[in-house]
N, C-alpha and C positions, 0 to 999 in steps of 0.2 A: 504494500500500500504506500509506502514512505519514497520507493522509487516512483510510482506514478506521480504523485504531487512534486517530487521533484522534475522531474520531465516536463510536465504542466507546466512548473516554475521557468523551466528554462526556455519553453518554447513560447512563452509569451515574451519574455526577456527578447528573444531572437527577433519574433514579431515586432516590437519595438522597436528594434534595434532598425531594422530591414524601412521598416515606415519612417524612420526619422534620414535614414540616407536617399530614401525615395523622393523626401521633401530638400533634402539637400540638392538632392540631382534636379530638380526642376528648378530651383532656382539657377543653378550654375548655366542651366542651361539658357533660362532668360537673362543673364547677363551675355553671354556667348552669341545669343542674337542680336543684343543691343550691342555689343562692341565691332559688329557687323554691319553696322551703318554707319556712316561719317560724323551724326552728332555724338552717336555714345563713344566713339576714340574719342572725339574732342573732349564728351564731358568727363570722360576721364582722368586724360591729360591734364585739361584741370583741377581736379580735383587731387590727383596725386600729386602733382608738380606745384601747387596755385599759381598758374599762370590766368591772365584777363587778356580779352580780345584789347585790338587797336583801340583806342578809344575808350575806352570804359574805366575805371579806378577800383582800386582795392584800400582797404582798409585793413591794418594790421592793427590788432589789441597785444599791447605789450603788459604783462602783470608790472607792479609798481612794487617795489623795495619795501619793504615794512623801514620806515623811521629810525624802528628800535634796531635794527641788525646796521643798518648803517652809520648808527652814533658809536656801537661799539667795535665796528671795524677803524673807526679814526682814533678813539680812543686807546685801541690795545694795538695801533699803529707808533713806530716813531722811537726814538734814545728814551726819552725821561718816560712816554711810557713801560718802559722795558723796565726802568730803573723802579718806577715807580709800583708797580708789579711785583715786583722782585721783592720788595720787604713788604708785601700784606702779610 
């Protein structure tokens, strides 16, 4: 009896398994048709590369320094602070 419900266990496992590469492989495949026409190279290339057509502008968002990490890079920067460091 303990080997049937394992078996059970396993061929649903498999089931699983088989339906979740089934849905992989449909997507791959509708990428593989988009990259198949000339706009999906493009929107790729951009999107890998970020590249923008002639004409058009991009916007880069650069993250900002926290305050705090950069007062004490000046501070633990330099002779006296070395020195001063040195005898806390």
């Amino acid at each position: 009896m303990n080997k049937m419900e394992e078996t059970r266990k396993n061929r649903e496992t498999v089931e699983q398994k088989i339906k979740e590469l089934e849905e992989s492989k449909e997507k791959l495949d509708l990428k593989i048709l988009k990259l198949n026409t000339e706009r999906g190279v493009e929107e790729n290339i951009r999107e890998k590369f970020g590249l923008a057509k002639e004409g058009e502008n991009m916007i880069l968002v650069v993250e900002e320094i926290e305050p705090e990490i950069v007062e004490k890079k000046i501070e633990s920067s330099g002779f006296w602070s070395f020195l001063r460091n040195l005898f806390k």
